[in-house]
N, C-alpha and C positions, 0 to 999 in steps of 0.2 A: 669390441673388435667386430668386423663386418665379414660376414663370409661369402659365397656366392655362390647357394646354392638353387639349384636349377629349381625351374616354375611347377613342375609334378610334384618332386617334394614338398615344397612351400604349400603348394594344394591341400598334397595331403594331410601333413602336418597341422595346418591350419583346419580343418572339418574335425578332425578330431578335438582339438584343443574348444571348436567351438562348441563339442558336443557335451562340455566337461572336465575332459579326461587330458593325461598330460600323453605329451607325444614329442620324442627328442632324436633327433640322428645320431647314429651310434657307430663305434666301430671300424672301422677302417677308411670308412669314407669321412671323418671327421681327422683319424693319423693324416689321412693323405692330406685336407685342406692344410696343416698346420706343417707341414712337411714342403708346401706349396705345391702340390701337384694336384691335376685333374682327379677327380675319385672317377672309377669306373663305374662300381656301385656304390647304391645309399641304402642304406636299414637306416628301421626308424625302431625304435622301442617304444612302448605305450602303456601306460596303466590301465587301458581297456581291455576286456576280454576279450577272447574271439568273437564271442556273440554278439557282444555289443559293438565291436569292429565292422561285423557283418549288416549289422542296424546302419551303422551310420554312411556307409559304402552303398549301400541298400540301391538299385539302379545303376548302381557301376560295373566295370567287366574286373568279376573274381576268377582268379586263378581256377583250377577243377580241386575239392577238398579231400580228395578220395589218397591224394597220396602221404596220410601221415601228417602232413605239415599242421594241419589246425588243432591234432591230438595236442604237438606241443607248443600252443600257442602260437604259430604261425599262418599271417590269411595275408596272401598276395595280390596285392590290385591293380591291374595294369591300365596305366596311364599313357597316353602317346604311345602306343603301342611294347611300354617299356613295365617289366613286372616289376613292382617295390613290395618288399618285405616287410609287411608291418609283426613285430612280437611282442606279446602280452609281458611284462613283465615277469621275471621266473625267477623262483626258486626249487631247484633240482632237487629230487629224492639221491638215494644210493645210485653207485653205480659199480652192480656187480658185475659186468660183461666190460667194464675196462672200455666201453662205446657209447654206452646211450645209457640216460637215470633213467630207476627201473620205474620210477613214478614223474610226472613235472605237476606242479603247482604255480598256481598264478598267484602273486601277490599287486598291492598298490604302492609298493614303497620302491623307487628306482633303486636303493642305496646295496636290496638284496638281488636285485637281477645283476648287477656289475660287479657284485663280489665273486658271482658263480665264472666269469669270464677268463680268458685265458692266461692274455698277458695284460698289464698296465697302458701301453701305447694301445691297446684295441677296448681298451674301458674309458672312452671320451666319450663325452655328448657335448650336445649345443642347445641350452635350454631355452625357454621363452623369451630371455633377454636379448639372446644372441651370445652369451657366453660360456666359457667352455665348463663341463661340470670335468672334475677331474680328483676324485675320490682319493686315487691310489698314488698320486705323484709320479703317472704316467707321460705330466707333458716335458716335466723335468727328464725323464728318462728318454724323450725322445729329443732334446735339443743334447743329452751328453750321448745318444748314441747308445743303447743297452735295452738289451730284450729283459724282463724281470715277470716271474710270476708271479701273481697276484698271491698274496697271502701266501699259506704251506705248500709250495712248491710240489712235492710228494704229495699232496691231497688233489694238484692240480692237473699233476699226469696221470693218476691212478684213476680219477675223472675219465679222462677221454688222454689215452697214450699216445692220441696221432699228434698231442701237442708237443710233443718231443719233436718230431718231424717238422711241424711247423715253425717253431723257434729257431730249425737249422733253416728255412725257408728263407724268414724275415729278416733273419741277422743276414742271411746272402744276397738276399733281395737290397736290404739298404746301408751293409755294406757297417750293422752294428755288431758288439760285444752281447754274448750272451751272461749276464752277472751271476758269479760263483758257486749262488746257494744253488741257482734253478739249473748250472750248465751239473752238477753233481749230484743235481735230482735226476736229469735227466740220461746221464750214464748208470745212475743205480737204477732206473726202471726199463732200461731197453729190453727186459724178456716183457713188459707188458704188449712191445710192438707186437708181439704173434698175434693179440687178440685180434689186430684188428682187419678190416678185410681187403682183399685185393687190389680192389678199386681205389678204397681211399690213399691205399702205398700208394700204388701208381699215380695219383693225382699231384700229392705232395711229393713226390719223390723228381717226376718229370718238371713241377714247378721250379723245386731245389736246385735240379743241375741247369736251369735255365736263366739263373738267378747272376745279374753279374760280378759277385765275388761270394761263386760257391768254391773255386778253388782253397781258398784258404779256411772255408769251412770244412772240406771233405779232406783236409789235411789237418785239419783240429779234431775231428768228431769220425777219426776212422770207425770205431768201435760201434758209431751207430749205424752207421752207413754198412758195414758189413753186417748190424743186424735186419736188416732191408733184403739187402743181397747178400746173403754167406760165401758165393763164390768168388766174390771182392779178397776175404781174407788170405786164401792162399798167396797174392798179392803181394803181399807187403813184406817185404825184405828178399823177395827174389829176386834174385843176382841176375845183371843179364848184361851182355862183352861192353865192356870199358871203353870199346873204339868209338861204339856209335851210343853209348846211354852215360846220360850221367844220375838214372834215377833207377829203384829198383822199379818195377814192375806196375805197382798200386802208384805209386806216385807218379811215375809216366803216366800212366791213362787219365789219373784227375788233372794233370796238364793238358794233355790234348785235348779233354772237356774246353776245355776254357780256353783254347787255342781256336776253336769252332764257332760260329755263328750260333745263336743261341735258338736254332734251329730245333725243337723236340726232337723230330727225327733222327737229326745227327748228332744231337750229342748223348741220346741214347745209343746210337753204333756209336760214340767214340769209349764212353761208359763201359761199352759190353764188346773194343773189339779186339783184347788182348784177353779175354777172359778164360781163354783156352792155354793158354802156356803155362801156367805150371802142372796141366794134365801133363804137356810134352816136354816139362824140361827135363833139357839135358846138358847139362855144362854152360851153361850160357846160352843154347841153343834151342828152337823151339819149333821143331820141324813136324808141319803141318798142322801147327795153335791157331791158322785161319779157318781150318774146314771142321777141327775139334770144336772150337771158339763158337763156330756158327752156328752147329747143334746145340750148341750150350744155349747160345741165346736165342734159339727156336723156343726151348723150353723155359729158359726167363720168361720172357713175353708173353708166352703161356698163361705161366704163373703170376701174371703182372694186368691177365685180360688185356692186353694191345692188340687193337684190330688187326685183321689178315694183312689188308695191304698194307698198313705201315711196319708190321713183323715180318711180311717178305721182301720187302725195299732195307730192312738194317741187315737180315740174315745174309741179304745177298750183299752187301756192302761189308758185313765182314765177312765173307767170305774168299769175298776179291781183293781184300785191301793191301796184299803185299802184291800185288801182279806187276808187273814192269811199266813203267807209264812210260810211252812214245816221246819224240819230238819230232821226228819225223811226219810229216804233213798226211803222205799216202796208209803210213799205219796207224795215225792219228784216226785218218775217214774208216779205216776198216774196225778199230776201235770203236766208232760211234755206232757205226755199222750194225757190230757186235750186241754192245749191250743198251746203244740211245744215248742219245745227247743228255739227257736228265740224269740220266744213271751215272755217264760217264763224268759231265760235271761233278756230284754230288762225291765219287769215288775220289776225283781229284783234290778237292775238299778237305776228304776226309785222309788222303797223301800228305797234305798238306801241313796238316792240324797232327798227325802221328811224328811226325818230320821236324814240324816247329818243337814239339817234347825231347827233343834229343839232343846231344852235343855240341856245343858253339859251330864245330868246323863241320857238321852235317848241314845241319841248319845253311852255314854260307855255301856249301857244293848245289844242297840237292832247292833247296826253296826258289832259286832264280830259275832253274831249270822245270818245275814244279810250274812257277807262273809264267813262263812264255809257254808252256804248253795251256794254261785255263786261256790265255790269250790267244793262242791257234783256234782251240778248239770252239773260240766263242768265234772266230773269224769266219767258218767252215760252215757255222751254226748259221751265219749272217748271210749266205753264200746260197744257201739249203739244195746243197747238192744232193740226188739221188741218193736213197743209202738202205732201201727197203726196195722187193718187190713190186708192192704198189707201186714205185715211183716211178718205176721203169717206163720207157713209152711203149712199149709194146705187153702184153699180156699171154697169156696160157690161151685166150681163145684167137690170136692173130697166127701161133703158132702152130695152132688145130688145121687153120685155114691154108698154111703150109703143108699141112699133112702128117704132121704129126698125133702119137695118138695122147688121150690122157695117160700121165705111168710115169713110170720113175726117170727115164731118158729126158723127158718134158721138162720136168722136176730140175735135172740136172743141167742142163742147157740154162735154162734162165738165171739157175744161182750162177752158172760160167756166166751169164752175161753182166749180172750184177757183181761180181767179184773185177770182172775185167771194167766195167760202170764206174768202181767206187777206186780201183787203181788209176784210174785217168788212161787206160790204152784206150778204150772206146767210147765214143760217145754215145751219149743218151740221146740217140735220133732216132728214129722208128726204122728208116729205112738200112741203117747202117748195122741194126739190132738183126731185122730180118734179115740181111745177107751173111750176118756174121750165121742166126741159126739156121738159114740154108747150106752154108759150108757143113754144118752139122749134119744133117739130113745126108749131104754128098760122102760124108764121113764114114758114116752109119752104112748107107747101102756100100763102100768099098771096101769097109772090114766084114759084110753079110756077104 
């Protein structure tokens, strides 16, 4: 069988092999090839050592070795300006931290670096011939669709436990069956998740909900998902009014997930923007679970290491998300006005996406009315009316020139102008700005 892999690799590949030593692609960019899709990335596994990796690169641009990576047999060579991974063949020591073997070992036998691996579909290679090496009966598992742990399942999460997270990942990613022994490894091991660190939840975690059939994942594997997030659990089984839901609580929100663009951004606020309602329930009720909700997931995020600005773009998306949406054209512009076109898109979105999770006859009321307003708003957007200060044609020092001084009256006059700007009574002319804030001026001195 012929694959088509790109010219750095083959490079690579080939310098090593001529120096001796075996050198095989590995991994997920060999699943993707037999999957038929593009690999993003290539690893390459080798029975060279670092050192000798180092020898045979020797004139080429190596990665910087300072960060850890050649401790465990990792030296990255960047080719076309593109980094490839080459690693030493490994056999792991223990691993008592449930993250990382407290020793690695290189060995020259491929047969023990792909037993140490995760799953079966991520233990391929592509050997000297061109064909696939497949130890485990991973390519079987990957034409019936089924994640499987390599060997004792419990040896392989107690390994490294973000693998539990990952297998919810892959199976949502492509849409496979996670097989029996390793989905009941991986609910008996979910307190190992505490070990691991913030980063890597949030990595795996943001991958997972972006995955296109994590809904039916996150509706199989509540158990793990709320060991991630604990505030998920209150979730599940809260009752909420029969008019407008037909899910409790936990299961509306992982619908609106998957009702959203697979936007990180937003389908983390769609994740975290009911999160506050069972602080507030009350009989079906949940009054003020948007500004509860928000707090909450200031401190998710937090807890999850997500940058400032994309933790203050979802806080303030749930925060807003039950607000009235316009259709009207002029509270539309004052709506934009308000909070920006980005913001207010992205809120409509996420109207949207809360909307499609709800009862058949919501869904047909509020979802037509939902999209002629994204279609207003995107019309207004095309239009780019005034909607800010700056845009005004006049400024704070043409009204100086008037006689005005700096201060609060100043202040107040030009939001009057911009408020009457963005309602369409005035237009954005200079000279028509000026006589509207000389009425003012004439105002001012007959109430002085």
């Amino acid at each position: 069988m012929t694959f088509a892999i790109p010219e750095n690799i083959t490079e690579i590949v080939g310098r090593i092999r001529a120096a001796g030593f075996r050198a095989l692609p590995v991994g997920g960019c060999v699943r993707d090839l037999l999957r038929g899709k593009t690999p993003h990335d290539w690893d390459i596994t080798s029975s060279a050592t670092p050192d000798e990796l180092l020898k045979i690169f020797e004139g080429c641009r190596i990665a910087p070795l300072s960060n850890g990576g050649i401790k465990h047999g990792t030296v990255t060579v960047i080719i076309d300006r593109q980094p490839i991974e080459i690693t030493t063949f490994r056999c792991d020591g223990e691993y008592s931290d449930g993250r990382r073997p407290d020793s690695v070992g290189f060995s020259r036998e491929l047969s023990d670096d792909l037993c140490r691996r995760d799953f079966t579909i991520n233990a391929l290679c592509i050997d000297e011939q061109g064909e696939i090496v497949d130890m485990f009966g991973g390519r079987d598992d990957l034409e019936k669709g089924i994640i499987r742990a390599i060997g004792d399942p419990d040896k392989r999460f107690y390994e490294d436990s973000l693998r539990i997270l990952r297998a919810l990942r892959f199976a949502a990613a492509f849409g496979f069956e996670i097989e029996p022994a390793t989905a009941e490894s991986m609910h008996k091991n979910i307190d190992r998740l505490e070990l691991i660190a913030a980063e890597r939840i949030s990595d795996e975690l943001t991958k997972l909900i972006c995955a296109p059939d994590f809904l039916r994942i996150a509706l199989q594997y509540k158990d793990i998902l709320c060991k991630v997030l604990p505030e998920l659990a209150p979730m599940i089984g809260l009752y909420q009014r029969q008019d407008y839901h037909c899910f409790d609580v936990y299961d509306h929100t992982m619908h609106t997930v998957a009702h959203i663009r697979p936007d990180p951004l937003l389908r983390l606020t769609m994740l975290l923007h009911d999160v506050g309602k069972p602080v507030c329930s009350n009989n079906g009720h949940f009054f003020r679970h948007e500004q509860v909700g928000a707090e909450m997931a200031e401190d998710i995020l937090k807890r999850l290491n997500c940058g400032k600005a994309k933790r203050e773009r979802i806080v303030k998306l749930i925060d807003r998300h039950s607000i009235p949406i316009p259709t009207d054209r002029l509270k539309i512009k004052k709506l934009l006005a308000k909070y920006g076109d980005e913001t207010v898109l992205q809120l409509l979105e996420v109207k949207r996406a809360d909307n499609m999770a709800k009862r058949e006859n919501v869904v047909a009321e509020r979802i037509p009315l939902i999209d002629k307003t994204i279609a207003e708003v995107k019309e207004i957007m095309n239009e780019k009316p005034p909607l800010t200060l700056r845009q005004l044609a006049v400024s704070g020092n043409d009204l100086m020139d008037l006689g005005f001084a700096p201060g609060p009256l100043m202040g107040k006059v030009l939001n009057e102008m911009l408020e009457s700007v963005v309602a369409e009574q005035l237009k954005n002319d200079k000279q028509t700005l000026l006589d509207f804030a000389k009425a003012k001026i004439t105002e001012g001195e007959q109430h002085g």
